[in-house]
C-alpha positions as CSV (number, residue, x, y, z in Angstrom):
1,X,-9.3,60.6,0.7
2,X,-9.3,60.6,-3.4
3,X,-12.7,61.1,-4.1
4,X,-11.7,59.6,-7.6
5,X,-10.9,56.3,-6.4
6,X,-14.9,56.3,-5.3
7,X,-16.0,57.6,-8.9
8,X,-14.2,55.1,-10.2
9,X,-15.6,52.4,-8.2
10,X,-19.3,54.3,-9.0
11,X,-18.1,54.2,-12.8
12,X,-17.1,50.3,-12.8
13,X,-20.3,49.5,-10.7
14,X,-22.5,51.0,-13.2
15,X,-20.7,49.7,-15.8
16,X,-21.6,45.9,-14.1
17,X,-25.4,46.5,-13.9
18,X,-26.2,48.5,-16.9
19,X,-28.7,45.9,-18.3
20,X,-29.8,44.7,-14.7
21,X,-33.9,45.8,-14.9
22,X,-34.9,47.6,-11.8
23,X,-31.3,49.0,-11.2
24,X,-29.5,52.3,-11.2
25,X,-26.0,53.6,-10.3
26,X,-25.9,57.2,-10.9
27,X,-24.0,58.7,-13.4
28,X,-20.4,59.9,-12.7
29,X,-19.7,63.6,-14.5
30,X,-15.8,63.0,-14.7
31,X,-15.3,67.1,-16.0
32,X,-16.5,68.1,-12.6
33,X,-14.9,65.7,-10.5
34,X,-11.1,65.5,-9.1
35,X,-9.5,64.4,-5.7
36,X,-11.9,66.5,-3.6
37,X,-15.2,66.7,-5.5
38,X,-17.8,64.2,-7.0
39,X,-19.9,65.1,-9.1
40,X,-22.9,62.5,-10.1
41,X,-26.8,62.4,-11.1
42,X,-28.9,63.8,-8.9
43,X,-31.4,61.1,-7.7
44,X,-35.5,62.3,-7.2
45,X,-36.7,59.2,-5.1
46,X,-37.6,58.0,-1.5
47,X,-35.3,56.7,1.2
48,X,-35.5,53.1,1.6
49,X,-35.9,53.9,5.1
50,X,-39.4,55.8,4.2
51,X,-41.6,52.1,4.3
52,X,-44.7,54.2,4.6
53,X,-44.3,56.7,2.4
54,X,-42.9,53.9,-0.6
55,X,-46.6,51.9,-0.1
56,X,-48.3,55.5,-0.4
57,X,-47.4,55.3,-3.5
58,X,-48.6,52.3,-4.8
59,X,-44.8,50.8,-5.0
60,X,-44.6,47.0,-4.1
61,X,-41.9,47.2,-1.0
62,X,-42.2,43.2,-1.2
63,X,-41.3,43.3,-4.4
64,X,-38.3,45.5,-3.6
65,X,-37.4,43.8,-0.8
66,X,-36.9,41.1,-2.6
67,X,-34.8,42.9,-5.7
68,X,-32.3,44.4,-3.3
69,X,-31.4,40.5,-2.1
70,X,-31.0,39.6,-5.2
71,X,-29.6,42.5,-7.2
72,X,-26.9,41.9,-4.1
73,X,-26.2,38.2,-5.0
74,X,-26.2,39.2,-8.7
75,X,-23.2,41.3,-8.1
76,X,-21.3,39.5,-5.8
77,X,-21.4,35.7,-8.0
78,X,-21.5,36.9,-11.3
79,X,-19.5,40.5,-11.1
80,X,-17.1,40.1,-8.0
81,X,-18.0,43.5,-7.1
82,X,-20.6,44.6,-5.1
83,X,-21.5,47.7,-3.1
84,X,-20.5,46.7,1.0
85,X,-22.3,49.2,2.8
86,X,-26.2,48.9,1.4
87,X,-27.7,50.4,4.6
88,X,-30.9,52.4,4.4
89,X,-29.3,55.5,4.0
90,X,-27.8,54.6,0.9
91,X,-30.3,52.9,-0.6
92,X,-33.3,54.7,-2.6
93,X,-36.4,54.1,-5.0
94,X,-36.7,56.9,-7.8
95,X,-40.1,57.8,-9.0
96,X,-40.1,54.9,-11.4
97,X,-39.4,52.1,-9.0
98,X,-35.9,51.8,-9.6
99,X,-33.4,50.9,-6.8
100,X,-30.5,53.7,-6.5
101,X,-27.8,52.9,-4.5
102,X,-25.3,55.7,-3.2
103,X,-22.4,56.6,-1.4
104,X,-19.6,54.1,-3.4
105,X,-16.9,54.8,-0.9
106,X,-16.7,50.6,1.0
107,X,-16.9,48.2,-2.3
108,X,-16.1,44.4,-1.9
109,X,-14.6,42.3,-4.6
110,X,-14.1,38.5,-5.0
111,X,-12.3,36.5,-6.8
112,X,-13.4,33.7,-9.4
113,X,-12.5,31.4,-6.5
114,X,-14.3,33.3,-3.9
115,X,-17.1,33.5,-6.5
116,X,-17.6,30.1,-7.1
117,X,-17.0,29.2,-3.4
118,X,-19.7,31.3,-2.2
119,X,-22.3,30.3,-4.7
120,X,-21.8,26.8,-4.2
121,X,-21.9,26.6,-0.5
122,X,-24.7,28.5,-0.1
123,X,-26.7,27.2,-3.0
124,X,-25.4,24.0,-1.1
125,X,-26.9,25.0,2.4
126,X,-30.4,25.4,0.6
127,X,-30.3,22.0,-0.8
128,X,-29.0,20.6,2.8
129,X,-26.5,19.0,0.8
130,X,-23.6,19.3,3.3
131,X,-21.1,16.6,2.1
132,X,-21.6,18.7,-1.3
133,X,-20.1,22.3,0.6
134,X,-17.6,20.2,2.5
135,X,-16.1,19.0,-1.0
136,X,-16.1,22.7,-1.8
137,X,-14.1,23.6,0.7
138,X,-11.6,20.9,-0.2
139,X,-11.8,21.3,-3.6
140,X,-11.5,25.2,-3.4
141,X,-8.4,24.6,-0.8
142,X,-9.6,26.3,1.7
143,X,-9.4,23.3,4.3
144,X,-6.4,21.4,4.5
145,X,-6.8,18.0,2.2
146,X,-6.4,15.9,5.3
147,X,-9.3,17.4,6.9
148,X,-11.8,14.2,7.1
149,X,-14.4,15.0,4.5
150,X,-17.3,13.2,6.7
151,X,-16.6,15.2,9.6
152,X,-17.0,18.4,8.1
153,X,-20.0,17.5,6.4
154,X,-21.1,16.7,10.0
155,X,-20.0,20.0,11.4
156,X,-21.7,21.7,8.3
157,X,-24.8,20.2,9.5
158,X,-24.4,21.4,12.5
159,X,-24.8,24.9,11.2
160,X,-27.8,24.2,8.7
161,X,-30.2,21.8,10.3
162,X,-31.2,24.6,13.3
163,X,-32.2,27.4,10.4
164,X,-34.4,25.2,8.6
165,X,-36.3,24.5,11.5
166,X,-36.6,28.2,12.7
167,X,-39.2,30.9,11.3
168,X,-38.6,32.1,7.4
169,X,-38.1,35.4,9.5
170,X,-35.6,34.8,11.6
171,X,-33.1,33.0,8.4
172,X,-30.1,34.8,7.5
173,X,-28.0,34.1,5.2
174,X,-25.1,36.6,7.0
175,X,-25.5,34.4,9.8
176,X,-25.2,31.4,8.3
177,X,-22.0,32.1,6.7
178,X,-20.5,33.8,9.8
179,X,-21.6,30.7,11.6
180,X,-19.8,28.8,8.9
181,X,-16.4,31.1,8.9
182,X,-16.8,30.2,13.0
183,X,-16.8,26.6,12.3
184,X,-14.3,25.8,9.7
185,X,-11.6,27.9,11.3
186,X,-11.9,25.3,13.5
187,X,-10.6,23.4,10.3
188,X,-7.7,25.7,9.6
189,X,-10.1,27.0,7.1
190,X,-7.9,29.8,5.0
191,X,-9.0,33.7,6.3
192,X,-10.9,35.2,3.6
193,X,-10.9,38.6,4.4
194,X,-13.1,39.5,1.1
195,X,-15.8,36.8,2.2
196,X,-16.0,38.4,5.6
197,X,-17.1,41.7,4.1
198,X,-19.5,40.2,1.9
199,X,-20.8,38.3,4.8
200,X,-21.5,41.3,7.3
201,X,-22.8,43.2,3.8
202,X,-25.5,40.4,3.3
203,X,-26.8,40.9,7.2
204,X,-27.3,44.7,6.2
205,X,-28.6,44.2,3.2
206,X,-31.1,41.6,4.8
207,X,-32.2,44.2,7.4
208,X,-33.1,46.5,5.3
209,X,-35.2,44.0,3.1
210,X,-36.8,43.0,6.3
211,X,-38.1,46.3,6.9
212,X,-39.7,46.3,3.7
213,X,-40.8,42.9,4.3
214,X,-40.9,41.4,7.7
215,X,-41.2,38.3,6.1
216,X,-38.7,37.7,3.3
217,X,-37.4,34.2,2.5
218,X,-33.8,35.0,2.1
219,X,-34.0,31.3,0.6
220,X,-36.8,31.5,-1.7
221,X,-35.1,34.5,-3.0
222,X,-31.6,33.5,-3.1
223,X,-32.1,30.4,-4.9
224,X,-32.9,31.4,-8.6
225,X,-29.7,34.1,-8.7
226,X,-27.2,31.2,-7.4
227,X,-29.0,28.2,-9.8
228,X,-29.2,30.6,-12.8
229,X,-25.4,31.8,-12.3
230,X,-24.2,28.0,-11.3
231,X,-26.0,26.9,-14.4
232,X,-24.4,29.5,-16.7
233,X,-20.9,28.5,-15.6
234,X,-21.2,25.0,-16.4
235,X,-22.4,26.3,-19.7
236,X,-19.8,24.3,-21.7
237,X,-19.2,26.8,-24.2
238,X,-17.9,29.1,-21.3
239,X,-15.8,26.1,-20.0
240,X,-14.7,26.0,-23.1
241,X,-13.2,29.6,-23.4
242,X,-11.8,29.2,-19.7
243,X,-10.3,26.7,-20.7
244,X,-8.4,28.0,-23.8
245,X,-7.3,30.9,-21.2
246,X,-5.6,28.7,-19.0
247,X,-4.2,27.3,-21.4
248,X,-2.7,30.6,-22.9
249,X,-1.5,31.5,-19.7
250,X,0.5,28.2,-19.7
251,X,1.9,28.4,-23.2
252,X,3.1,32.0,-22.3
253,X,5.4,29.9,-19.5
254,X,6.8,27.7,-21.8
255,X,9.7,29.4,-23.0
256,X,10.5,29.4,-19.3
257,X,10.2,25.5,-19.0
258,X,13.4,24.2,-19.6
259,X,14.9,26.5,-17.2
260,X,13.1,25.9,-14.8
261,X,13.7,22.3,-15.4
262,X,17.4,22.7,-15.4
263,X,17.4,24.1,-11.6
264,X,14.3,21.5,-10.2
265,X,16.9,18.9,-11.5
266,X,19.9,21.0,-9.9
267,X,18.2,21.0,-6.4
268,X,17.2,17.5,-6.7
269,X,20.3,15.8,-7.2
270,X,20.9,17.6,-4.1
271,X,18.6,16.3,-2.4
272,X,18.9,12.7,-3.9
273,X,22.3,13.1,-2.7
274,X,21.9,13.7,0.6
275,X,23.1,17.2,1.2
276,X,19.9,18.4,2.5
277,X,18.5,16.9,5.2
278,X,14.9,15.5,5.0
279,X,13.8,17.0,8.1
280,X,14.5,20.6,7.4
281,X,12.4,22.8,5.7
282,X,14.4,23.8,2.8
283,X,13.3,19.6,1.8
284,X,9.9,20.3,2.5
285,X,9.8,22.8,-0.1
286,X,11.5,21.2,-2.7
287,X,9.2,18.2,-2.9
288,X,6.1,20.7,-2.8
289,X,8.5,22.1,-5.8
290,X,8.8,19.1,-7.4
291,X,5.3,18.5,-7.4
292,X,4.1,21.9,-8.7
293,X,6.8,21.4,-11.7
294,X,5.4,17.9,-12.7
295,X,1.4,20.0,-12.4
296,X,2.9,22.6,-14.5
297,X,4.1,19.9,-16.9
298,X,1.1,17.7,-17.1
299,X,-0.9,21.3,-17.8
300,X,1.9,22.2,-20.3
301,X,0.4,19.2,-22.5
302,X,-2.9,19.0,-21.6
303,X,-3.2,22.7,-22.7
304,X,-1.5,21.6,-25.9
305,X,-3.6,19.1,-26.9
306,X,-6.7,21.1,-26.1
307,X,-5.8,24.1,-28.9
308,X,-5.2,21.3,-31.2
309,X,-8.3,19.5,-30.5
310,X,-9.9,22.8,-30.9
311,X,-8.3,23.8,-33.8
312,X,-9.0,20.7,-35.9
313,X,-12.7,21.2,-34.4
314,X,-13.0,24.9,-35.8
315,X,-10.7,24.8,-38.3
């Protein structure tokens, strides 16, 4: 074990939630740390565990119990990188209120894909809009496009419509989204090994606000974290900006285009000719081929046309 893989992750997790009120990551002291030894801030503040001892002094463990969900959903939608083993021992209040997490050994990370996937279906589920996640899915490929789009929706309902009718004590939204892995592999829903650690992450992390607060609305308190962050990517200054980068990342490809080109049309007059049989799958791949080169084409000049929209916008 490299113990400077972990203050690395420490460094980069503190980095994320500098600004986030409430929240502290403890300072890494790089000079003092190498492959066997961290070295970090020594924190002065009350297990998590302690529920007693927190309301002794005057702190608001509803109030906490309610950060922790959300300082948790913060990091996972808006940074892709969250802490994946908040259990009590590693959780702690210092003498101003502050949550301190330690021990930065198990951290998750998800894509932009994953992000967006995640906020979506469960801001979804809380508005019971289940034809809405089942276009996710589809949308986000993670269900084959022939999957009926009704009858996932239906299955998806299957999942949500028993935990809104049970007590706001016994919702979790851990359970809901292992319920939901259970279901759509059922789909040939895409393994998402990332959204599996985030999901048994969220039942910890839900404990331990329960035991603060037997009575936490994982809903009530999810919902403004996934709105705010949902809002802000449909911000369209920052769809803007993503989409100038894809486009970048296209026009670096270009110089490639005409070779590439040259050998789709190579292995298609193969194919037109009859030298490859339609039923093997060296056929099947060329038309998927064939069909990413005309995508890549039809971005190519889409791409183009956006920087000169936006330069004669700017400029």
């Amino acid at each position: 074990m490299d113990l400077r893989f972990e203050a690395a992750a420490a460094n980069e997790y503190a980095e994320n939630t500098k600004n986030d009120i409430g929240f502290k990551v403890p300072q890494i002291y790089w000079n003092f740390t190498s492959e066997n030894v961290m070295t970090l801030d020594w924190i002065d503040g009350i297990s998590i565990r302690e529920t007693e001892e927190l309301k002794k002094r005057n702190l608001n463990t509803e109030k906490i119990a309610e950060d922790i969900i959300q300082n948790f959903l913060r990091h996972a939608v808006r940074d892709g990188f969250f802490h994946a083993d908040m259990h009590q021992g590693n959780v702690f209040i210092d003498n101003n209120g502050q949550i301190v997490p330690i021990d930065f050994g198990i951290m998750g990370r998800l894509d932009k894909m994953s992000k967006r996937f995640l906020a979506e279906i469960l801001f979804g589920f809380i508005q019971r809009d289940y034809r809405k996640v089942a276009e996710v899915h589809l949308l986000a490929g993670l269900v084959p496009k022939n999957v009926p789009i009704d009858d996932l929706a239906q299955a998806l309902r299957s999942i949500g419509e028993p935990i809104f009718g049970q007590a706001v004590k016994d919702i979790s939204g851990g359970k809901l989204l292992k319920q939901l892995f259970d279901v759509t592999e059922k789909f040939n829903m895409q393994t998402q090994p990332q959204l599996l650690m985030l999901q048994k992450t969220m039942v910890v992390v839900e404990g331990v606000a329960r035991k603060l607060n037997p009575n936490t609305n994982i809903w009530t308190t999810s919902k403004p974290v996934l709105e705010n962050w949902l809002r802000e990517t449909k911000d369209p200054i920052i769809a803007i900006n993503e989409t100038l980068q894809n486009t970048s990342e296209v026009i670096k490809r270009l110089p490639e285009f005409p070779e590439i080109m040259d050998k789709a049309n190579q292995a298609l007059t193969y194919l037109a000719s009859g030298q490859i049989p339609q039923n093997s799958n060296s056929y099947t791949a060329l038309k998927s081929k064939k069909s990413e080169m005309i995508a890549f084409r039809n971005q190519s000049i889409i791409g183009l046309l956006v920087l000169v929209i936006f330069g004669l916008l700017v400029f």
